[in-house]
PDB file of N, CA, C and O in Angstrom:
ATOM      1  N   UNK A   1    -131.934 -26.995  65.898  1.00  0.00           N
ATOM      2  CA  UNK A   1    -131.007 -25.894  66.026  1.00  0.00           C
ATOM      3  C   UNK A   1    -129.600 -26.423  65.740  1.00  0.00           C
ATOM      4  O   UNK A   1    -129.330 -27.445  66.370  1.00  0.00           O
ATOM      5  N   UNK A   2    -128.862 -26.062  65.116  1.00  0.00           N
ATOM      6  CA  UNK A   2    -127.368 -25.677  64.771  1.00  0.00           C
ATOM      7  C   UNK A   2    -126.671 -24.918  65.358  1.00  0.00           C
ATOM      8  O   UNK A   2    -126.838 -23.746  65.021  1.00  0.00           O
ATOM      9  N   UNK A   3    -125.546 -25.190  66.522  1.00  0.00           N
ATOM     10  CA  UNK A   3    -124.383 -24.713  67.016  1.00  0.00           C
ATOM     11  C   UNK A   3    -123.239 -25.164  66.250  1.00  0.00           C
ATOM     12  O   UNK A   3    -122.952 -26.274  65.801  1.00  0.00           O
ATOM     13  N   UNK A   4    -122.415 -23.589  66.188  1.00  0.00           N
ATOM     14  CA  UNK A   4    -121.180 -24.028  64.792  1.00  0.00           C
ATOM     15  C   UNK A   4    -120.218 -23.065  65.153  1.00  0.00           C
ATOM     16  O   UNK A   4    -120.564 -21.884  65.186  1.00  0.00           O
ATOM     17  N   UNK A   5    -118.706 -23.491  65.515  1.00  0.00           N
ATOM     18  CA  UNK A   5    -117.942 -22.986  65.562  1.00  0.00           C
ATOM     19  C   UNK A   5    -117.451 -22.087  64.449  1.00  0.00           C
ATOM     20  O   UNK A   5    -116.603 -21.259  64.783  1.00  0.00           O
ATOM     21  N   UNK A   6    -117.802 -22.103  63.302  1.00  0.00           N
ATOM     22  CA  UNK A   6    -117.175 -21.881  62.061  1.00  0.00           C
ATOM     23  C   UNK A   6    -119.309 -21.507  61.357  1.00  0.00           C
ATOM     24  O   UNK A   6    -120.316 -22.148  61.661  1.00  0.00           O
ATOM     25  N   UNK A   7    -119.152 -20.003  60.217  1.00  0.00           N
ATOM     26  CA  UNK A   7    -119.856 -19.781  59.613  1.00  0.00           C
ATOM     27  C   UNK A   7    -120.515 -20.727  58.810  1.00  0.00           C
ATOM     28  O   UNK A   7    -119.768 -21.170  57.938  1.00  0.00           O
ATOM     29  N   UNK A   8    -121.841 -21.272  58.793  1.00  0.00           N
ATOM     30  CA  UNK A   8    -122.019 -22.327  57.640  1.00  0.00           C
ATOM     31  C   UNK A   8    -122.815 -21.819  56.406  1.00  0.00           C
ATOM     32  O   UNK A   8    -123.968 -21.397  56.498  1.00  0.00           O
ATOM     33  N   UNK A   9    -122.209 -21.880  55.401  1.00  0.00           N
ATOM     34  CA  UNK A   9    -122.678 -21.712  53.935  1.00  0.00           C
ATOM     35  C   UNK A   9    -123.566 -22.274  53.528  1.00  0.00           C
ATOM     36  O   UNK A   9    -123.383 -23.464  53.276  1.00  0.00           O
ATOM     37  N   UNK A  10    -125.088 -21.607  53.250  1.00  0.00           N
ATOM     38  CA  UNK A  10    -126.084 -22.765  52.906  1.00  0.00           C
ATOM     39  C   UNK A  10    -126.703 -21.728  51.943  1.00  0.00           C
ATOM     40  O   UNK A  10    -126.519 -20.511  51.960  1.00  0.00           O
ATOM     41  N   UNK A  11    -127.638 -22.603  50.918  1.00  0.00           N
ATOM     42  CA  UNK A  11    -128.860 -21.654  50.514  1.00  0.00           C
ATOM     43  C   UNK A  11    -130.135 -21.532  50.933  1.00  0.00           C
ATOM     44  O   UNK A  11    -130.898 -20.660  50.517  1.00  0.00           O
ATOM     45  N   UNK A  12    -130.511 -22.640  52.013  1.00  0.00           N
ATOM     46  CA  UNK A  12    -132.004 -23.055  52.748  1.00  0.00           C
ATOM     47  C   UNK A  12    -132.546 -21.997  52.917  1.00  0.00           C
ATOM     48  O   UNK A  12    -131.925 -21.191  53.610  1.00  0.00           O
ATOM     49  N   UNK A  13    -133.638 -21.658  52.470  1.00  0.00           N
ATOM     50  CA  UNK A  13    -134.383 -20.512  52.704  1.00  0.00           C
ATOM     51  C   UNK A  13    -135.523 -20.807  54.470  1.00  0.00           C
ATOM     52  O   UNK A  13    -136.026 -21.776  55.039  1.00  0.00           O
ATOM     53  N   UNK A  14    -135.429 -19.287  54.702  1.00  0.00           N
ATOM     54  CA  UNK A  14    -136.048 -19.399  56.405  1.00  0.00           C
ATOM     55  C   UNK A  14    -135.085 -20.164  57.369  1.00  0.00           C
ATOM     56  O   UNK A  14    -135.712 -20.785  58.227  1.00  0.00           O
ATOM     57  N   UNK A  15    -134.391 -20.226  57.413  1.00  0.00           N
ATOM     58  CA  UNK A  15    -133.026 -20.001  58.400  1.00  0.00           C
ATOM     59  C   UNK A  15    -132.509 -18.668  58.913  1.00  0.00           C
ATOM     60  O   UNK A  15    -131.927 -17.721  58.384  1.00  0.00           O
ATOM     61  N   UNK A  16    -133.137 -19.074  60.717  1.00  0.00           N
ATOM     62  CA  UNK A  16    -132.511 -17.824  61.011  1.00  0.00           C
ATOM     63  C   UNK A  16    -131.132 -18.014  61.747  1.00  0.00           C
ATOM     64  O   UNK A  16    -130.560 -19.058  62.060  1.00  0.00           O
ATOM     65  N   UNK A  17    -130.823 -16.907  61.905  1.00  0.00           N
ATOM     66  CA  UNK A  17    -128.833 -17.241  62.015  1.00  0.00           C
ATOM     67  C   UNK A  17    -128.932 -15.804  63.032  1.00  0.00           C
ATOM     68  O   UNK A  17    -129.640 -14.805  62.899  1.00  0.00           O
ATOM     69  N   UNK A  18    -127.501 -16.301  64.516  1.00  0.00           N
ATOM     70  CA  UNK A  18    -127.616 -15.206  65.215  1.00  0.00           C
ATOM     71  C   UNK A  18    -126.088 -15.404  65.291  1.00  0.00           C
ATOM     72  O   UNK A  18    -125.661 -16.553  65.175  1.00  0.00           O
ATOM     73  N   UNK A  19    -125.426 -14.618  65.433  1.00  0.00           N
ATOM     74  CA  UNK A  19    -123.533 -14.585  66.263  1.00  0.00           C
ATOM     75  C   UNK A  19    -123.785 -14.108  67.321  1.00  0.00           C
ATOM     76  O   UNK A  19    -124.044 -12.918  67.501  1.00  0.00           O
ATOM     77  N   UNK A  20    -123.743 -15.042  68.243  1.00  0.00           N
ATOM     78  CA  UNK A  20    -123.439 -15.075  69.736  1.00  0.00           C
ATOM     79  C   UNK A  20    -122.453 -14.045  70.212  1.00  0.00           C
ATOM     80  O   UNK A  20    -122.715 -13.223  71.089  1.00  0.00           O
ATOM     81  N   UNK A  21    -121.234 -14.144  69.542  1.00  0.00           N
ATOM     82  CA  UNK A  21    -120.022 -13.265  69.999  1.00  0.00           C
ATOM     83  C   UNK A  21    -119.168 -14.633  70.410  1.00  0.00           C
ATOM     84  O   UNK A  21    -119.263 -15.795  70.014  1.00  0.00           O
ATOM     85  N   UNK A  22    -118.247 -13.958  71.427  1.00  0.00           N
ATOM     86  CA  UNK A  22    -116.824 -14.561  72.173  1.00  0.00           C
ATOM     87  C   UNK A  22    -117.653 -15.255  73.247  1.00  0.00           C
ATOM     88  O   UNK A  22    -117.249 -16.396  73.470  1.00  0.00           O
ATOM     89  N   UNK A  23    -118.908 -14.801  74.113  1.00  0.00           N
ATOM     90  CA  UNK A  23    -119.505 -14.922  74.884  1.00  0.00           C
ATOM     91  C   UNK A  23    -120.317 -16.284  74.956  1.00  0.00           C
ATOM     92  O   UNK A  23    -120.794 -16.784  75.975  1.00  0.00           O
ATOM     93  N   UNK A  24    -120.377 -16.812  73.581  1.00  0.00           N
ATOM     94  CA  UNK A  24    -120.924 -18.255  73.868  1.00  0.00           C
ATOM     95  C   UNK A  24    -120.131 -19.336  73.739  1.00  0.00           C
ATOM     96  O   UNK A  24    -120.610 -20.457  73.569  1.00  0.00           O
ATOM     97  N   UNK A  25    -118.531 -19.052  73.824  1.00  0.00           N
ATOM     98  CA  UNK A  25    -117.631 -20.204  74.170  1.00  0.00           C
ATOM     99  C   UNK A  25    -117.938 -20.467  72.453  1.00  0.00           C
ATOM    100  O   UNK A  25    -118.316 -19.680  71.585  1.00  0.00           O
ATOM    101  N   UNK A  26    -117.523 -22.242  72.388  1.00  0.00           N
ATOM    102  CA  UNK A  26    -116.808 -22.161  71.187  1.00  0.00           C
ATOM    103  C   UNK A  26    -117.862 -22.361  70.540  1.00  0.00           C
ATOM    104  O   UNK A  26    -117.597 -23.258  69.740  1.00  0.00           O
ATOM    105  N   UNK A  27    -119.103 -21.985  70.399  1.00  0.00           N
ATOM    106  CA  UNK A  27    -119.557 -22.954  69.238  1.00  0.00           C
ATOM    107  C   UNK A  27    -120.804 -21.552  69.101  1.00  0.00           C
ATOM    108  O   UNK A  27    -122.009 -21.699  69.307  1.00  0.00           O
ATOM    109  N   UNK A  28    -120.014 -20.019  68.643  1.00  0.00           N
ATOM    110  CA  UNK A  28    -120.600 -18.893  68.655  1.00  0.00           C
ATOM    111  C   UNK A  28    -121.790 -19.043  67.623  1.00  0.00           C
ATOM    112  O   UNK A  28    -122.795 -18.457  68.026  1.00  0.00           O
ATOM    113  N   UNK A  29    -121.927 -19.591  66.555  1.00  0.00           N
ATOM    114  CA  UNK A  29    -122.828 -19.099  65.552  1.00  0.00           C
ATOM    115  C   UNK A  29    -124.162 -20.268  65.659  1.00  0.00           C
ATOM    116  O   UNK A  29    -123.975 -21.485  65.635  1.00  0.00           O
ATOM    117  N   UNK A  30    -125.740 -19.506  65.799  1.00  0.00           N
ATOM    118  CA  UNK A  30    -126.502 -20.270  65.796  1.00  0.00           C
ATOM    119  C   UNK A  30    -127.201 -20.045  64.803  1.00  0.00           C
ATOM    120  O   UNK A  30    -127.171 -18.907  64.334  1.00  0.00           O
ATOM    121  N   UNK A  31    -128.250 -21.323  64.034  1.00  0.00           N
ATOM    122  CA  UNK A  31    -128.855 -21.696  63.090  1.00  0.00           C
ATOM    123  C   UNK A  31    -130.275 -22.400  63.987  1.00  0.00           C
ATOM    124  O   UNK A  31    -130.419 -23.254  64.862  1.00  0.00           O
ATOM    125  N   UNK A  32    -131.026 -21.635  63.320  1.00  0.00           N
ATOM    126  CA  UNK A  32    -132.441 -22.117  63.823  1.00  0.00           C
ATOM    127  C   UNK A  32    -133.664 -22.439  62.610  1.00  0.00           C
ATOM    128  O   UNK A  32    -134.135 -21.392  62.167  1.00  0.00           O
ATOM    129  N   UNK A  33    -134.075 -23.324  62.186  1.00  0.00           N
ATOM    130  CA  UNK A  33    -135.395 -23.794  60.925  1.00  0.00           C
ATOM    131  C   UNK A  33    -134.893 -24.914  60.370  1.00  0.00           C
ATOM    132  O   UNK A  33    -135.399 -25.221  59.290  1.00  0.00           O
ATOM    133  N   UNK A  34    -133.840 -25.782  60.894  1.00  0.00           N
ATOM    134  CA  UNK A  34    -133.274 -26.453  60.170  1.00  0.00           C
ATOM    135  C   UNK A  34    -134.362 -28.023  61.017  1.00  0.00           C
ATOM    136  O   UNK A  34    -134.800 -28.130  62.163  1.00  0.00           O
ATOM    137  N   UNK A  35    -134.462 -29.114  59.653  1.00  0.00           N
ATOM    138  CA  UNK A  35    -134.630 -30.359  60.183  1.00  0.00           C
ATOM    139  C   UNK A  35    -133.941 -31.117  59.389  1.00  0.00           C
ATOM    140  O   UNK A  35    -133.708 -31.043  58.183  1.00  0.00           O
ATOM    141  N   UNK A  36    -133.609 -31.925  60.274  1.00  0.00           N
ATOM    142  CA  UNK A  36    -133.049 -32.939  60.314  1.00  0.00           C
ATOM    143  C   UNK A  36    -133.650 -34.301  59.461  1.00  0.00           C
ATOM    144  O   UNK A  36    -134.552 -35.076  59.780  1.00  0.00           O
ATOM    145  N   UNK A  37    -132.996 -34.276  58.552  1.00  0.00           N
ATOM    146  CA  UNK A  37    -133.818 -35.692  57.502  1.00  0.00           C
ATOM    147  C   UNK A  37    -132.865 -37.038  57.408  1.00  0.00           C
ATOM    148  O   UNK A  37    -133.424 -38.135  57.416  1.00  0.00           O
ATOM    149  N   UNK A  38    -132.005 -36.988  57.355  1.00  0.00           N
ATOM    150  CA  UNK A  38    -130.763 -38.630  57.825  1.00  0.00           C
ATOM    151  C   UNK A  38    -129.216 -38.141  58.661  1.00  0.00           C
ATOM    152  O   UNK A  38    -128.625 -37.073  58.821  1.00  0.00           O
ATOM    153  N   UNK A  39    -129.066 -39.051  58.914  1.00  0.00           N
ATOM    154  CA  UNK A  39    -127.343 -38.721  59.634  1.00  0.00           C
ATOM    155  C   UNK A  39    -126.616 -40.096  58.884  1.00  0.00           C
ATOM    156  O   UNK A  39    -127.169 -41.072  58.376  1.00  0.00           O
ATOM    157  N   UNK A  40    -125.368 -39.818  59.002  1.00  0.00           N
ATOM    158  CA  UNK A  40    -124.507 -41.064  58.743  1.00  0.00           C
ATOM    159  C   UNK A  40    -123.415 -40.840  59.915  1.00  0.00           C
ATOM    160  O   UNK A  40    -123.576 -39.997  60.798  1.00  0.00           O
ATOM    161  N   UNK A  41    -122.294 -41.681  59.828  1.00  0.00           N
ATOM    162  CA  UNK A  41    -121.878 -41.785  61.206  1.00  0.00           C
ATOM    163  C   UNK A  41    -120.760 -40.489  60.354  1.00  0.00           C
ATOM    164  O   UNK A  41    -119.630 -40.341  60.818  1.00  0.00           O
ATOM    165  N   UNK A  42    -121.027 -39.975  59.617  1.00  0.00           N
ATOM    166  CA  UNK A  42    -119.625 -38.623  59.582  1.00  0.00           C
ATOM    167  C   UNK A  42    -120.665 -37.921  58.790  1.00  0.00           C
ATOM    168  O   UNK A  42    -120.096 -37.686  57.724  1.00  0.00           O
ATOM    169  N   UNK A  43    -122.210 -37.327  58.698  1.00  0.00           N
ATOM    170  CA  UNK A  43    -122.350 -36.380  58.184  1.00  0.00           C
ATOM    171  C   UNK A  43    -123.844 -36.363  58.954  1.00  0.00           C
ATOM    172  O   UNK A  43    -124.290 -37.426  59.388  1.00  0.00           O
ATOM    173  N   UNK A  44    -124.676 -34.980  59.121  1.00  0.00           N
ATOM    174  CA  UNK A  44    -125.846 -34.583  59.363  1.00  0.00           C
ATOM    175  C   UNK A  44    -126.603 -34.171  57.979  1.00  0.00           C
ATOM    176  O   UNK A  44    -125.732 -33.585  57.336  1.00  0.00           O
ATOM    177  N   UNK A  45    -127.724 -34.191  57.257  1.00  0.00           N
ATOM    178  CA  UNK A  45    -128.438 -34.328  56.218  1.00  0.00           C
ATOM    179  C   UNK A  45    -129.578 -32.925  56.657  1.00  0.00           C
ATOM    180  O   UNK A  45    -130.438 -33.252  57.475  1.00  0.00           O
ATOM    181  N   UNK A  46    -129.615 -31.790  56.288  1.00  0.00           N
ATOM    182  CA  UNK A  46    -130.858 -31.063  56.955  1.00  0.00           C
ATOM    183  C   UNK A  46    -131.511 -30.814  55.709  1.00  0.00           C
ATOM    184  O   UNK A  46    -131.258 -31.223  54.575  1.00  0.00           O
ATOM    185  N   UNK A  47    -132.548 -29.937  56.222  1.00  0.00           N
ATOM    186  CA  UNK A  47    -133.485 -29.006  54.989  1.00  0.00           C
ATOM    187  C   UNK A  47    -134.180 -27.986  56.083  1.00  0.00           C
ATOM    188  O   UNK A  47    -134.264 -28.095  57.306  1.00  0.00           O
ATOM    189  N   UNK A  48    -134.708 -26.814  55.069  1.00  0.00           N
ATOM    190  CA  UNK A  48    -135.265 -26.115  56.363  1.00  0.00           C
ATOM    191  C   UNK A  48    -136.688 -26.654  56.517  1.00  0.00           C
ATOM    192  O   UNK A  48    -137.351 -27.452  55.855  1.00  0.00           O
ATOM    193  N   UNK A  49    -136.953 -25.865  57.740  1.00  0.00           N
ATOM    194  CA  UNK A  49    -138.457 -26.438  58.156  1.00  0.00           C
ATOM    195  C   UNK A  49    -139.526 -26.285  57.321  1.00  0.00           C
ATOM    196  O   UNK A  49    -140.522 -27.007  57.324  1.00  0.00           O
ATOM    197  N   UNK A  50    -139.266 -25.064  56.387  1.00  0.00           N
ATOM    198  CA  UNK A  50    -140.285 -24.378  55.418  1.00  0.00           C
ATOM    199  C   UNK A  50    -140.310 -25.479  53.863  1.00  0.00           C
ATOM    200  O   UNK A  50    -141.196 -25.438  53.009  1.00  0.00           O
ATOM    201  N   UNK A  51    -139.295 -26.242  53.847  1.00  0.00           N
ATOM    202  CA  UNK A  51    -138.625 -27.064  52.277  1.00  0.00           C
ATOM    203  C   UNK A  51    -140.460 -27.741  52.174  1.00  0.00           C
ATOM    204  O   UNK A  51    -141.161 -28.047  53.138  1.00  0.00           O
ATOM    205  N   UNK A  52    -140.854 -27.814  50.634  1.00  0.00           N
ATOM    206  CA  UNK A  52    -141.544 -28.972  50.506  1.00  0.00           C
ATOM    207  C   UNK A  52    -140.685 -29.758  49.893  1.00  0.00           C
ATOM    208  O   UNK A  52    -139.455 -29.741  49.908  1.00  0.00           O
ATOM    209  N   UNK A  53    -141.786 -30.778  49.097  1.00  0.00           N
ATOM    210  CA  UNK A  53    -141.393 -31.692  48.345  1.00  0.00           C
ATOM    211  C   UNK A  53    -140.838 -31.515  47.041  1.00  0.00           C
ATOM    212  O   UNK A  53    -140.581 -32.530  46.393  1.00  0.00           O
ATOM    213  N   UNK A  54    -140.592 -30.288  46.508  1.00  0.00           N
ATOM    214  CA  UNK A  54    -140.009 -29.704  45.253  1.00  0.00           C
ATOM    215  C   UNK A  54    -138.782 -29.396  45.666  1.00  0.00           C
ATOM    216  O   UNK A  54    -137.908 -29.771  44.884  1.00  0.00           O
ATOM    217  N   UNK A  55    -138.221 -28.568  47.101  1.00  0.00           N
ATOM    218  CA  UNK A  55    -137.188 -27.972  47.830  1.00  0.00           C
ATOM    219  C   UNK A  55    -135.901 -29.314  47.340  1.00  0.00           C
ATOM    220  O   UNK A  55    -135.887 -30.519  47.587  1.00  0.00           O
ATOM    221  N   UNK A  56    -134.923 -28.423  46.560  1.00  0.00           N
ATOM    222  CA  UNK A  56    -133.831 -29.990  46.146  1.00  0.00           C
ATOM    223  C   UNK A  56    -132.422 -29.198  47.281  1.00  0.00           C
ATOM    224  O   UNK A  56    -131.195 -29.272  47.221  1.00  0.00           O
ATOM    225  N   UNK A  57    -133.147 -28.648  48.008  1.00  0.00           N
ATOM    226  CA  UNK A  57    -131.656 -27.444  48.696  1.00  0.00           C
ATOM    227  C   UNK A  57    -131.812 -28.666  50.108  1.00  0.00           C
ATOM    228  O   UNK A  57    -132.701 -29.158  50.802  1.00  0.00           O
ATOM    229  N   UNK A  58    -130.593 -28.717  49.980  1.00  0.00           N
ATOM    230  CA  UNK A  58    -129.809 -30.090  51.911  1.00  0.00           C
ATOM    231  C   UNK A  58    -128.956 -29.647  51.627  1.00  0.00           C
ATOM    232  O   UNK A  58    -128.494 -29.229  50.565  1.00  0.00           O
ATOM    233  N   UNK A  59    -128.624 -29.706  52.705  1.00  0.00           N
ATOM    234  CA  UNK A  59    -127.492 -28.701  53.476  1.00  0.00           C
ATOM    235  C   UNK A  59    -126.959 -30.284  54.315  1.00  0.00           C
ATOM    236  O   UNK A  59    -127.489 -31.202  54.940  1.00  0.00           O
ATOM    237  N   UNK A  60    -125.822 -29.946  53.930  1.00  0.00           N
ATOM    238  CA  UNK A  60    -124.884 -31.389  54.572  1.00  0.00           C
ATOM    239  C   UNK A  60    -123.533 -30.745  55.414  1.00  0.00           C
ATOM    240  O   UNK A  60    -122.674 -30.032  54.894  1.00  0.00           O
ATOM    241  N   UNK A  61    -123.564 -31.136  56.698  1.00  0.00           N
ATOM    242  CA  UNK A  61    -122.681 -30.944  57.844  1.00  0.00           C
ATOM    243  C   UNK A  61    -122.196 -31.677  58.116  1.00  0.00           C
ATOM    244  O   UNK A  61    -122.555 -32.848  57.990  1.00  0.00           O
ATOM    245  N   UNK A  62    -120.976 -31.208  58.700  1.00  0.00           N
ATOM    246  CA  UNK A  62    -119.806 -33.256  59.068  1.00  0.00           C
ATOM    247  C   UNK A  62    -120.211 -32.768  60.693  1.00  0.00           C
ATOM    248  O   UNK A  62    -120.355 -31.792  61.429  1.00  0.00           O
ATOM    249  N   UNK A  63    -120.289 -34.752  60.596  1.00  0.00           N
ATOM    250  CA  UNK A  63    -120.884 -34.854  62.097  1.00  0.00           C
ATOM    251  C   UNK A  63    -118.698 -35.231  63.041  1.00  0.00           C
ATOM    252  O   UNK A  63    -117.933 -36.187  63.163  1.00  0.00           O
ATOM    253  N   UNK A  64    -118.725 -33.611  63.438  1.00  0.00           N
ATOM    254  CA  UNK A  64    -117.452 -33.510  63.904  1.00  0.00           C
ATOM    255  C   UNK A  64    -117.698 -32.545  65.101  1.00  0.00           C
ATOM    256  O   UNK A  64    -118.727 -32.526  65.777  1.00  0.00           O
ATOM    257  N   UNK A  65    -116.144 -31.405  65.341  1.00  0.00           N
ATOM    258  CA  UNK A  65    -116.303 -30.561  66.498  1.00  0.00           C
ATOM    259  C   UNK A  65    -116.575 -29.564  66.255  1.00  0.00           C
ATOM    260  O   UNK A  65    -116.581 -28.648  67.077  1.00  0.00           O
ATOM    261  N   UNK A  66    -116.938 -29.434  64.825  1.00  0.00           N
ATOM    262  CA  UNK A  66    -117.038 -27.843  64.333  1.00  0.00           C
ATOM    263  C   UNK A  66    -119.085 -27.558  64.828  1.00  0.00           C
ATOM    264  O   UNK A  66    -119.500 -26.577  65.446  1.00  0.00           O
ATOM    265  N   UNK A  67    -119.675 -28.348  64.481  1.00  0.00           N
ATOM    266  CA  UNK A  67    -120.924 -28.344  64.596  1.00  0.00           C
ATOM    267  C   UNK A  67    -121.426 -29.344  65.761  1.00  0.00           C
ATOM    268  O   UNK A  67    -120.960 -30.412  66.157  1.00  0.00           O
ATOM    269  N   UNK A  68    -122.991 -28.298  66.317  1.00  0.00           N
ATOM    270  CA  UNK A  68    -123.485 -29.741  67.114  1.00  0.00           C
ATOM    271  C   UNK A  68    -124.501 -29.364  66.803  1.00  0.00           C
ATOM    272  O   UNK A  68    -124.762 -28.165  66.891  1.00  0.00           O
ATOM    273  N   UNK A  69    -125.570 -30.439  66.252  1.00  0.00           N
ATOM    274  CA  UNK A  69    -127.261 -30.171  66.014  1.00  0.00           C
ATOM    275  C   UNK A  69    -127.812 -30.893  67.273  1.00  0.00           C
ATOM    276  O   UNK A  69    -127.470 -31.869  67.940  1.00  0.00           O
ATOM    277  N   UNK A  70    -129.049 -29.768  67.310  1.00  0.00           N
ATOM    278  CA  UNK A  70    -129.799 -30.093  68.839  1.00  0.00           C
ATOM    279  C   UNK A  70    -131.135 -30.480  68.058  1.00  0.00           C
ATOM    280  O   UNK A  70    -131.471 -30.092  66.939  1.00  0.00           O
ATOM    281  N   UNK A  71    -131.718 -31.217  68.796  1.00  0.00           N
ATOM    282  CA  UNK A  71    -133.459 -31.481  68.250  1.00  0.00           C
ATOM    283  C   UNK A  71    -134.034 -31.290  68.857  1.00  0.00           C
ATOM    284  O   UNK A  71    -133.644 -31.747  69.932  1.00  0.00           O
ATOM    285  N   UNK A  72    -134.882 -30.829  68.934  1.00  0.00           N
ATOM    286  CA  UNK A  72    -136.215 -31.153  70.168  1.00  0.00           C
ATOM    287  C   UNK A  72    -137.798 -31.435  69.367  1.00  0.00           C
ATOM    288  O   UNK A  72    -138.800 -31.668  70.043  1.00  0.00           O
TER     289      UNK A  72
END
């Protein structure tokens, strides 16, 4: 999952996306299908959960305050 202060622009197909509102403090917009494939110490690397091995769509996030990725 993806918590993001700020809208994120992707093309990953099967990403679902909700706006919290004012009500979830700062980090309103959530992203859910995303995995996680490398980090570096200033960026997160995803694809969605659905990507195969043809899928050339990553979606790259700076590992900052605008975003926080959760795993489970």
């Amino acid at each position: 999952m993806v918590h993001s202060r700020v809208i994120v622009q992707h093309h990953a197909q099967g990403i679902r996306y909700k706006d919290l509102g004012g009500r979830a403090g700062p980090y309103r917009y959530e992203y859910i299908g995303f995995r996680l494939i490398a980090k570096s110490p200033s960026r997160d690397y995803l694809v969605s959960k659905t990507a195969d091995y043809n899928s050339t769509k990553v979606v790259v996030l700076p590992d900052d305050d605008t975003v926080r990725v959760e795993l489970s």
